[in-house]
TILOTOR-62282 format. One record per residue (C-alpha): residue in three letters; x, y, z. Coordinates in steps of 0.001 Angstrom, whole numbers, plus 500000, padded with zeros to 6 digits. Layout:
> ALA:X:Y:Z
...
% end
This chain:
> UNK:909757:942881:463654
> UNK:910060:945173:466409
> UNK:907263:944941:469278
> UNK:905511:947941:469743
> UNK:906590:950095:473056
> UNK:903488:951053:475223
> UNK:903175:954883:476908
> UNK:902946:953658:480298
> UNK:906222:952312:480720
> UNK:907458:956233:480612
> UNK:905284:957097:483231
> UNK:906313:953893:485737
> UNK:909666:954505:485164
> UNK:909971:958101:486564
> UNK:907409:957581:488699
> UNK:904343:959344:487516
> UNK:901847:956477:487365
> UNK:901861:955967:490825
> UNK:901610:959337:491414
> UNK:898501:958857:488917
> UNK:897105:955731:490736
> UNK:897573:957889:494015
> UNK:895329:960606:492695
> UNK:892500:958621:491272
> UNK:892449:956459:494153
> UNK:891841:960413:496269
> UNK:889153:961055:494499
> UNK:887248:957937:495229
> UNK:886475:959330:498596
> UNK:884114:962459:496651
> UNK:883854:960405:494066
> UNK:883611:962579:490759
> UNK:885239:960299:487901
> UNK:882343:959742:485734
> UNK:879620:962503:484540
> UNK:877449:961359:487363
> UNK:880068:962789:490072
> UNK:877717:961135:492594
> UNK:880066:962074:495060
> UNK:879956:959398:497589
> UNK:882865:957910:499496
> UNK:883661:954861:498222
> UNK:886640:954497:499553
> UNK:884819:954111:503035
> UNK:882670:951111:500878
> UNK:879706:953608:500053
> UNK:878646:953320:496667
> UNK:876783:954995:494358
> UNK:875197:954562:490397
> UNK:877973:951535:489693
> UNK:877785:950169:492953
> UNK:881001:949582:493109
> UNK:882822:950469:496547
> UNK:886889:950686:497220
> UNK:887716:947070:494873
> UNK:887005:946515:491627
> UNK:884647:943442:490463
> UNK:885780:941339:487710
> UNK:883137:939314:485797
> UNK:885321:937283:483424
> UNK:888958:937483:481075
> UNK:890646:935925:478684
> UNK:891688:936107:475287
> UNK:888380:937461:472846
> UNK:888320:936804:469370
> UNK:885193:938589:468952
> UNK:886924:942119:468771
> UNK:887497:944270:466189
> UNK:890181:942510:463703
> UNK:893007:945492:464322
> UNK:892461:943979:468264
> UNK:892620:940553:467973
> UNK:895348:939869:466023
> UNK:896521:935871:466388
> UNK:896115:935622:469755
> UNK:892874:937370:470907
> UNK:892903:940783:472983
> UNK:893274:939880:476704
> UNK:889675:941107:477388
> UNK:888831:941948:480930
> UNK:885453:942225:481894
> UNK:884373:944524:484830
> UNK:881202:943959:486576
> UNK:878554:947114:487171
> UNK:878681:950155:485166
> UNK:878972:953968:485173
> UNK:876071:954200:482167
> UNK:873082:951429:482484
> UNK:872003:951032:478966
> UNK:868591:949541:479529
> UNK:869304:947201:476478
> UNK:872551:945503:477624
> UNK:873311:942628:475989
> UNK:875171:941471:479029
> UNK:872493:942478:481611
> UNK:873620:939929:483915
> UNK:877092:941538:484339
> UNK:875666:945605:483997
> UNK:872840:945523:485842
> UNK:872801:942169:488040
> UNK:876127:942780:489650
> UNK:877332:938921:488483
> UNK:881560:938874:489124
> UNK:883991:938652:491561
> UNK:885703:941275:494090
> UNK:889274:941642:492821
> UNK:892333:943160:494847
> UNK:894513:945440:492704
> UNK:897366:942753:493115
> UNK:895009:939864:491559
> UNK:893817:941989:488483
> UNK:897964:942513:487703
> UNK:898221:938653:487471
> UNK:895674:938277:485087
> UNK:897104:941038:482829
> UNK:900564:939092:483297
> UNK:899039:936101:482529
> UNK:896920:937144:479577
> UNK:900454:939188:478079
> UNK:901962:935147:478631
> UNK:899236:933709:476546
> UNK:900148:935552:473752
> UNK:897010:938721:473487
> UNK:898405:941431:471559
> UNK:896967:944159:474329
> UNK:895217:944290:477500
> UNK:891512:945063:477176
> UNK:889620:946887:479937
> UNK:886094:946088:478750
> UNK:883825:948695:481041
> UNK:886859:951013:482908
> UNK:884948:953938:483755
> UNK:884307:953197:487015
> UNK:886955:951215:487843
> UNK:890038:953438:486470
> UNK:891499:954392:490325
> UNK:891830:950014:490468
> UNK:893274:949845:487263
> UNK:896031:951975:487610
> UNK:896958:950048:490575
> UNK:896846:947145:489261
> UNK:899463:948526:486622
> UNK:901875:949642:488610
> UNK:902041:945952:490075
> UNK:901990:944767:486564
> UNK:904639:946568:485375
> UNK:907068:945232:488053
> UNK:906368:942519:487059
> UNK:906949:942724:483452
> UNK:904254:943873:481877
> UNK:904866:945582:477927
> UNK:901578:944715:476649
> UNK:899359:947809:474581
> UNK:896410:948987:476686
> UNK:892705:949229:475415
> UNK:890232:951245:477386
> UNK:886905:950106:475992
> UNK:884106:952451:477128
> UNK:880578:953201:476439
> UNK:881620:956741:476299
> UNK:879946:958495:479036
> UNK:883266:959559:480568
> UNK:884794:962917:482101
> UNK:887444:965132:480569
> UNK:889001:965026:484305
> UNK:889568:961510:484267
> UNK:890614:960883:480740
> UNK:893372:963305:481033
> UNK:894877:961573:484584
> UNK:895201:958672:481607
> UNK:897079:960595:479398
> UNK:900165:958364:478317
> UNK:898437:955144:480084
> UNK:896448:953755:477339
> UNK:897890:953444:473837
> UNK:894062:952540:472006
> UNK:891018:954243:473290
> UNK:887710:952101:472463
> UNK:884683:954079:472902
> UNK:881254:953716:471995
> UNK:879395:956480:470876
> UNK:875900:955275:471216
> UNK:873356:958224:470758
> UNK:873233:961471:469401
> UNK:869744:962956:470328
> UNK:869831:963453:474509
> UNK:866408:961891:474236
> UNK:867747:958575:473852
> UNK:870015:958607:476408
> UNK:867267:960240:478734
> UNK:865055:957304:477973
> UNK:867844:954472:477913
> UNK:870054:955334:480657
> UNK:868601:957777:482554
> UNK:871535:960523:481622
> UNK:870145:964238:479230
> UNK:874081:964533:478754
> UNK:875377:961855:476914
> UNK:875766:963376:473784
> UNK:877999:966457:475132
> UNK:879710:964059:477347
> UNK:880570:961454:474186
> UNK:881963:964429:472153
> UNK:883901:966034:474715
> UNK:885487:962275:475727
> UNK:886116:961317:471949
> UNK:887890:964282:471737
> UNK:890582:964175:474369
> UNK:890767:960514:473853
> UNK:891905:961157:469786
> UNK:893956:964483:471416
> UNK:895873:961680:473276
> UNK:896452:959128:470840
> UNK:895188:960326:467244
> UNK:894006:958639:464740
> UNK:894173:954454:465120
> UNK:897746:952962:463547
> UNK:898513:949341:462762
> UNK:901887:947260:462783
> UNK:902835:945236:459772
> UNK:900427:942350:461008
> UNK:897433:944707:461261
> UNK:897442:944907:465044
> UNK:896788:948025:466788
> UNK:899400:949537:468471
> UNK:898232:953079:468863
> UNK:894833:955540:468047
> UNK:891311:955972:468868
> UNK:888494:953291:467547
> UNK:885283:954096:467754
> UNK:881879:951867:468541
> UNK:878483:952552:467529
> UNK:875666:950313:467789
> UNK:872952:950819:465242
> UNK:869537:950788:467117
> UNK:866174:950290:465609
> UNK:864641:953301:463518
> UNK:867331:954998:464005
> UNK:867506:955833:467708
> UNK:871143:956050:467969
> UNK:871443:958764:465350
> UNK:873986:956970:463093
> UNK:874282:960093:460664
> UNK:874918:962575:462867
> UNK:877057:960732:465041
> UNK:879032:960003:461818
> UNK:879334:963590:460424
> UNK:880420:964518:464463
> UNK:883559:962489:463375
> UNK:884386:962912:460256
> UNK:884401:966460:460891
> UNK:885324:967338:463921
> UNK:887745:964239:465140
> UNK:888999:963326:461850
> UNK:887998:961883:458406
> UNK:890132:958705:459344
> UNK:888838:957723:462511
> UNK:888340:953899:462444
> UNK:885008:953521:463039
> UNK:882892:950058:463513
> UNK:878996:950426:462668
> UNK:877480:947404:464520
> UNK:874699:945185:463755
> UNK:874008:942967:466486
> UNK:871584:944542:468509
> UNK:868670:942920:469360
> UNK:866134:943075:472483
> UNK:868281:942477:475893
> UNK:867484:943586:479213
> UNK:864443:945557:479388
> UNK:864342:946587:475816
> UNK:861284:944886:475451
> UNK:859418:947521:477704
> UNK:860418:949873:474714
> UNK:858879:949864:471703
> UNK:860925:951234:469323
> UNK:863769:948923:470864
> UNK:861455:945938:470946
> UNK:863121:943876:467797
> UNK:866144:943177:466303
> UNK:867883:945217:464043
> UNK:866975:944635:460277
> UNK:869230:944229:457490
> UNK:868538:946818:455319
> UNK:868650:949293:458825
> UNK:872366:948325:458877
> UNK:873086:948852:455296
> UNK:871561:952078:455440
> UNK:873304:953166:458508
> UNK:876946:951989:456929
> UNK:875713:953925:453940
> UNK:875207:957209:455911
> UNK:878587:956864:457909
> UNK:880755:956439:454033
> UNK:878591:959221:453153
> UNK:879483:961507:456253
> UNK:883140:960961:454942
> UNK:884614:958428:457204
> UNK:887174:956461:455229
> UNK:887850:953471:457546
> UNK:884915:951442:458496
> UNK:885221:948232:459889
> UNK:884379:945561:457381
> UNK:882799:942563:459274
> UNK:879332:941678:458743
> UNK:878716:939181:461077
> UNK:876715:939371:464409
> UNK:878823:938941:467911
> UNK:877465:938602:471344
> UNK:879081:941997:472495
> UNK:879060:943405:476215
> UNK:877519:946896:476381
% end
């Protein structure tokens, strides 16, 4: 069984991806890589919406076995966790991390060691759980990481308010792009993170992500090697817009985008000071919502019922 070859290792060898790194790490100084484009220098340690300055922050990693199944395979996708974020859903279910700041400063050089070392414990790809942000750091820390023998798939695992102009500088970087797509009416995302645009921003990152990597493909074990998966968390009466989001893909992405409609939401954060976002999901919302997305014409829905402590 032949291991599957990831894209970046092109790009290292003739010397693009540090040419990439170099570039991202530029526009850090204006900094522009998210739809905020807040524009601050952050290489100079201003910051602005993530609060992030010139380093990343790392909140935790390891290998997670709560992933989607086509991620996990028998080792657990080496899942690391970066601290802030570019989006601020009110709701997080990891508040702590989002919104509280709670992780560690971490040195391109340090974050390449822990992609080594998860690759050595056996995780079937690399997870960058919240990249947005962070992408400039990232690709430094790859081009360390691949020196060093790094071969592993990469997952970038975002909640989907990202920027054409960013995405593309990652053509041929990641092999699976992970994005949520977490509202359809710009109401929602107006009232929940403070951004009118998420729903043009989603669709316009969902589609250069599956321009880059197509629809999601499996090995003979049923571990991702390649494609875009797609995230969307079912909120209470119907705030996220399941249908519509639903019909977006099967229509205009592509009838076989892998999609998992998730159940675990419940009242995190400040949801409480919402009403409609108050209590947990019910039931019957989910089976309704699944319903709708088979019904949009989506053939590949994730089949796991059970409820996992996720990080949005």
């Amino acid at each position: 069984m032949s291991e599957p070859v990831p894209a970046y290792l092109a790009l290292a060898a003739d010397g693009t991806l540090e040419a990439r790194a170099a570039e991202a790490v530029r526009r850090l100084e204006a900094c522009d890589l998210c739809p905020r484009q807040c524009g601050v220098n952050r290489l100079a340690g201003e910051v602005g919406f993530c609060r992030t300055g010139r380093k990343a922050l790392v909140a935790s990693y390891g290998p997670h076995f709560g992933e989607e199944d086509p991620l996990v395979g028998r080792g657990g996708s080496g899942a690391i966790f970066f601290t802030h974020c570019n989006l601020g859903c009110l709701f997080c279910q990891n508040y702590e991390i989002s919104h509280e700041g709670e992780g560690r400063e971490a040195d391109p050089e340090w974050i390449a060691a822990v992609m080594i070392g998860l690759q050595e414990m056996g995780c079937p790809n690399i997870n960058f759980v919240t990249p947005t942000h962070v992408a400039p750091m990232i690709l430094e820390a790859l081009v360390l990481a691949v020196n060093a023998g790094l071969k592993t798939p990469l997952v970038y695992n975002s909640g989907g308010y990202d920027r054409v102009e960013t995405l593309r500088l990652l053509d041929g970087v990641f092999d699976i792009y992970m994005p949520d797509f977490k509202f359809w009416n710009p109401a929602a995302g107006r009232r929940f993170c403070g951004v009118s645009d998420y729903p043009d921003r989603a669709r316009e990152a969902v589609r250069e992500m599956h321009r880059q990597v197509g629809d999601l493909t499996m090995d003979e074990r049923g571990v991702a090697v390649r494609g875009l998966l797609v995230r969307h968390l079912v909120l209470p009466q119907n705030q996220a817009g399941t249908l519509d989001v639903a019909r977006f893909l099967a229509r205009e992405i592509s009838p076989q985008t892998y999609l998992n409609v998730m159940g675990q939401y419940r009242p995190c954060g400040r949801a409480r000071e919402f009403t409609e976002l108050a209590r947990a999901l019910t039931g019957d919302e989910l089976e309704k919502a699944r319903k709708e997305a088979l019904a949009a014409g989506l053939t590949r829905l994730d089949e796991r019922r059970r409820l996992l402590f996720r990080f949005y």
